[in-house]
N, C-alpha and C positions, 0 to 999 in steps of 0.2 A: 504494500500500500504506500503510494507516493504522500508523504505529507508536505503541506504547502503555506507557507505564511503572506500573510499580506503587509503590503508598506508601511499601510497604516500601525499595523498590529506591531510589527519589529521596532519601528519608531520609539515605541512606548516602553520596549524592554532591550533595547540596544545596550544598555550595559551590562546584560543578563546573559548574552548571548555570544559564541565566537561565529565571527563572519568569515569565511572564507572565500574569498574572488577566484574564480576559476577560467578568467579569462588568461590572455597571453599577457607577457608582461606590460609591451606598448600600449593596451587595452589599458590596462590596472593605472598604469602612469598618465594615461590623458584624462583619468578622472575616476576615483573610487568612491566606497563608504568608510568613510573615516572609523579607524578600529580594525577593517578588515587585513586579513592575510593574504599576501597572493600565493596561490598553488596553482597552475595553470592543467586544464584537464590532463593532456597526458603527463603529467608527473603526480597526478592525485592518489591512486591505491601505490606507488610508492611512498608516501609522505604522508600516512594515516598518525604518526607517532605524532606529529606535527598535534591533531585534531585534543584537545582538550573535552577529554568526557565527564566534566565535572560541571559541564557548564552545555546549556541546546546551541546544537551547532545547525547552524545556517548559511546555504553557499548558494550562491547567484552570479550569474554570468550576465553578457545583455539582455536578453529579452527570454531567459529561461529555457530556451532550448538545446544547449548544452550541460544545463546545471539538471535538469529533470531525472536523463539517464545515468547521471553520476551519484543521488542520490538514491535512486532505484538500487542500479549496479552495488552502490555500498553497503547496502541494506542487506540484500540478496547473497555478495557474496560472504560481508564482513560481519552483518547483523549489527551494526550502527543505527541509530536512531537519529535522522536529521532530516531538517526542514530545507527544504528547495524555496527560494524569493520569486513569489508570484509574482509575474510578469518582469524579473530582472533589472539590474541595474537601471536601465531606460524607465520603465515605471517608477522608481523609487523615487527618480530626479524628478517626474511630473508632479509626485505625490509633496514630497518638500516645497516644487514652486508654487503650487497651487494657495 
């Protein structure tokens, strides 16, 4: 089961929470969420040691469709519990200016 948070909802517990950017680096560096970690997808099931299981973890790429089946995947193979950022980075930014 994909779990999924909203903008809105992360917003309110962002100190609560480890973000993880799964985009490529240039991605991460032209504009992230402040807090977050970059892991870029293909170096993610290397670098699970990275992930902080003390704390909901939450990874979001642009627009969620890279971040969907990395949460799936780690689920599946890792048994990790983590939230994928509905509608990704690009939403988050609309949800802030708004």
């Amino acid at each position: 089961m994909l779990k999924e948070i909203t903008a809105e909802k992360l917003l309110s517990k962002l100190s609560k929470v480890q973000l993880i950017d799964i985009r490529e680096p240039y991605e991460y560096e032209e504009g992230h969420i402040e807090g977050s970690i970059n892991i870029p997808m293909g170096d993610f099931l290397g670098k699970l040691d990275k992930l902080d299981k003390t704390k909901q973890i939450v990874i979001y790429c642009n627009t969620g469709n890279r971040s969907k089946p990395v949460v799936y995947m780690t689920h599946k193979l890792h048994n990790y519990h983590m939230y994928d950022l509905k509608g990704g980075y690009k939403n988050f930014l609309k949800v802030i200016t708004e």
